[in-house]
N, C-alpha and C positions, 0 to 999 in steps of 0.2 A: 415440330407441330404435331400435335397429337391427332392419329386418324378422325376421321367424322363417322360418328355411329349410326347407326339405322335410326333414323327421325322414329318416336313417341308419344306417344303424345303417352287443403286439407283442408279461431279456432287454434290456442296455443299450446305447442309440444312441441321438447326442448329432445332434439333429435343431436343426443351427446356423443362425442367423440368415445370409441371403444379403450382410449387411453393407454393403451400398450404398444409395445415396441412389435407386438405381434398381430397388428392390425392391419388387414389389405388394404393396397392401396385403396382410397377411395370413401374409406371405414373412420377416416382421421379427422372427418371433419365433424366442429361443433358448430348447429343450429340449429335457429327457433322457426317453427314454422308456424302459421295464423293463417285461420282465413278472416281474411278482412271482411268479407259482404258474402252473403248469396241474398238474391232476387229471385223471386217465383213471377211468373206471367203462363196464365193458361197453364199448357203443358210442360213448358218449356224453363228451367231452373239455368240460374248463370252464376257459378264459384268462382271467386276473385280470394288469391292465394299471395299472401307476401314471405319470403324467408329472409331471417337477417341469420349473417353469418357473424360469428363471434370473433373478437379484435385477436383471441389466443389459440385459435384454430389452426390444426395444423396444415388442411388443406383449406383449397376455396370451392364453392360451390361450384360442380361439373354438370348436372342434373338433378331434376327432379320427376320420378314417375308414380303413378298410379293406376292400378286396373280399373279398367273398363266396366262398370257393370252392368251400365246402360247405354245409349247410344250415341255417342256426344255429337252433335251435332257441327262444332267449330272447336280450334283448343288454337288461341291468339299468342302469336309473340309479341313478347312487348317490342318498342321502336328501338333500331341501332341506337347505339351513341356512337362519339370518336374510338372508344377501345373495347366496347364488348357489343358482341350480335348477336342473337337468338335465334333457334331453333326450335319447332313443334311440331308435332304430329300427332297419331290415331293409332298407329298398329306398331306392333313387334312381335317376333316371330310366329306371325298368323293368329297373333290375340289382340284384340281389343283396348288400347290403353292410352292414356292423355301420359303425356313429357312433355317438359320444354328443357333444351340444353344450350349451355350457355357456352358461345365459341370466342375467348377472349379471358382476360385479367378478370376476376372476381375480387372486387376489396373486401379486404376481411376487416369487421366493425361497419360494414354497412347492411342494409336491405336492398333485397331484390326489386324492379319494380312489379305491378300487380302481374302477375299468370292468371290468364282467365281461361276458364271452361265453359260451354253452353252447349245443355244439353237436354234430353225430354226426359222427364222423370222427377224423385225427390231426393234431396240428401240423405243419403246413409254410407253407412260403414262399409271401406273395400280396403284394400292393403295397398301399400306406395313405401318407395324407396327414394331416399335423399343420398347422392354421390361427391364424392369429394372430388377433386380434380387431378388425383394420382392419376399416372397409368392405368387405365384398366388392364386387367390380366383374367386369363383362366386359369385353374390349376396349373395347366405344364407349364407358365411363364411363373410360376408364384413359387421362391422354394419356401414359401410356408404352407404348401398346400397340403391336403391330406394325402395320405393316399388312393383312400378309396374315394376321393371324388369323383364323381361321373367325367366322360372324356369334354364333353360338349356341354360348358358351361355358362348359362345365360351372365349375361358380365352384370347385367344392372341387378340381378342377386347376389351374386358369390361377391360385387365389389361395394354394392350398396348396403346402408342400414335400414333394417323394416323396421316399417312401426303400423298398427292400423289408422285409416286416414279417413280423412270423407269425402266421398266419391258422390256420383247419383245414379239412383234406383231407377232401373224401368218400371214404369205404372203399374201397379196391379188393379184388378175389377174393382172403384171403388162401390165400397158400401160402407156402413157407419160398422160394423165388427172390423173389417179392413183395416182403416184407422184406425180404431182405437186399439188393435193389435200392435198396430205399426208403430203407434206413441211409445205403448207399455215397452214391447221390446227395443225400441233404441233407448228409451229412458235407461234400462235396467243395464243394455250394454253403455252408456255411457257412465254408470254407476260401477261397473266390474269392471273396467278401464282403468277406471282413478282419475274421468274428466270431471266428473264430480266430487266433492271431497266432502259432500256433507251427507253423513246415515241417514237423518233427520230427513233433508229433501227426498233423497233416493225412496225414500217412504210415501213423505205426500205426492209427489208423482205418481205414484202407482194408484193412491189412495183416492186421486181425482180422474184416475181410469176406470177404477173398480168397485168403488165403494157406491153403490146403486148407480143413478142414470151418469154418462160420462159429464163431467164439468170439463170441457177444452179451455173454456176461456181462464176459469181458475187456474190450472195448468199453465197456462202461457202467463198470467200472472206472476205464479210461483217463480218458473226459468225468468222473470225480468229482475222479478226482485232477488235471486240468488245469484244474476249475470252482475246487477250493481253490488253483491255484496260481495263478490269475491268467490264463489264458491264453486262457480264453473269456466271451465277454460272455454275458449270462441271454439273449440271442434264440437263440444256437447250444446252452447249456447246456441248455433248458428243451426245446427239440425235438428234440437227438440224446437224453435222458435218457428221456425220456416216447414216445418213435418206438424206443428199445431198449428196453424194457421190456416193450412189445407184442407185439417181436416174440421177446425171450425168453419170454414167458404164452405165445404161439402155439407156440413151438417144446418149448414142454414138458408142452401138453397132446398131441401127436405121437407 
């Protein structure tokens, strides 16, 4: 049985397997990650996360993490079943961070059930790692390791795959330039991503930020009707959607 790690504590991106015979353990696994919902109430925002692991995966799903950028308030494990039980937390080595890891058989060709986070602030972009169910190792266990790796290696990096994720923001002072800062620049990262796939929008988004007084509602239009048509993945959908919303409530108690 594999030790138990320091408890831990995204919207679709397909967090692929490295494909090589020279991948760490942990690096093997292919899956999809989404986030299914976020909910805003007052201060307080709540990400509901599913990951399906692929039927030709080489491992199964071991974890999944994310830094911390705000303050989360709670980070839930889903319920036992007969053969898998959950794990979650908040910290890792004295930072900040939402996991849940999963202590038991991972079916491969299925989904996780939800991982929720709740926490004060809004959706935006923070970094996270998805782990396969190798062994973890540090360099001196790995003889693929470099050599100049550092002695003292965080395992959920050196054995996980990064991708950017969404996380939630601590509040900043609002004001109506606040938001509408906050639109432009997640819109424009989730266009330089490639959560976006269309020129064209990545355009009128900006266009209904800048182009004289802010149009939000237009905006939130735009992301509905580009969410039905295919053109954005639920990590871009889920925080231009829930990040305009906010700052329409803000701009119409004004």
């Amino acid at each position: 049985m594999r030790p138990r790690p320091s408890l831990l504590v995204l919207a679709s991106l397909t967090l692929a397997s490295l494909g090589s015979a020279q991948a760490r353990p942990g690096q093997r696994i292919v899956a999809d990650l989404r986030v299914a919902s976020i909910t805003r109430s007052a201060d307080t925002t709540i990400v509901s996360y599913r990951i399906h692991i692929a039927a030709n995966s080489a491992e199964g799903l071991y974890s999944f993490t994310l830094n911390g950028t705000g303050v989360p308030l709670r980070v839930l494990a889903p319920a036992p079943t007969a053969t898998i039980e959950w794990a979650a937390g908040t910290e890792h080595r004295g930072r900040a961070v939402a996991q849940w890891v999963l202590l038991g058989a991972s079916p491969k060709g299925d989904s996780t059930p939800l991982l929720v986070m709740k926490g004060v602030g809004l959706p935006g972009v923070t970094t996270g790692w998805i782990q396969g169910e190798g062994l973890p190792s540090t360099n001196e266990e790995d003889p693929d390791a470099k050599a100049d790796e550092p002695g003292d290696v965080d395992p959920i990096v050196y054995n996980g795959i990064q991708r950017e994720v969404i996380g939630i923001d601590p509040l900043a002072t609002p004001s109506n330039a606040s938001y509408m800062e906050r639109l432009s620049r997640l819109s424009a990262r989730a266009c330089l991503n490639g959560w976006i796939t269309s020129a064209t929008l990545c355009t009128q988004l900006q266009d209904r930020l800048s182009a004289g007084p802010p149009r939000v509602p237009d905006f939130l239009t735009a992301v509905e009707t580009a969410n039905a048509a295919g053109h954005m993945n639920s990590l871009a959908y889920w925080m231009l959607k829930v990040n305009g919303e906010a700052a329409r409530d803000f701009l119409q108690r004004r």
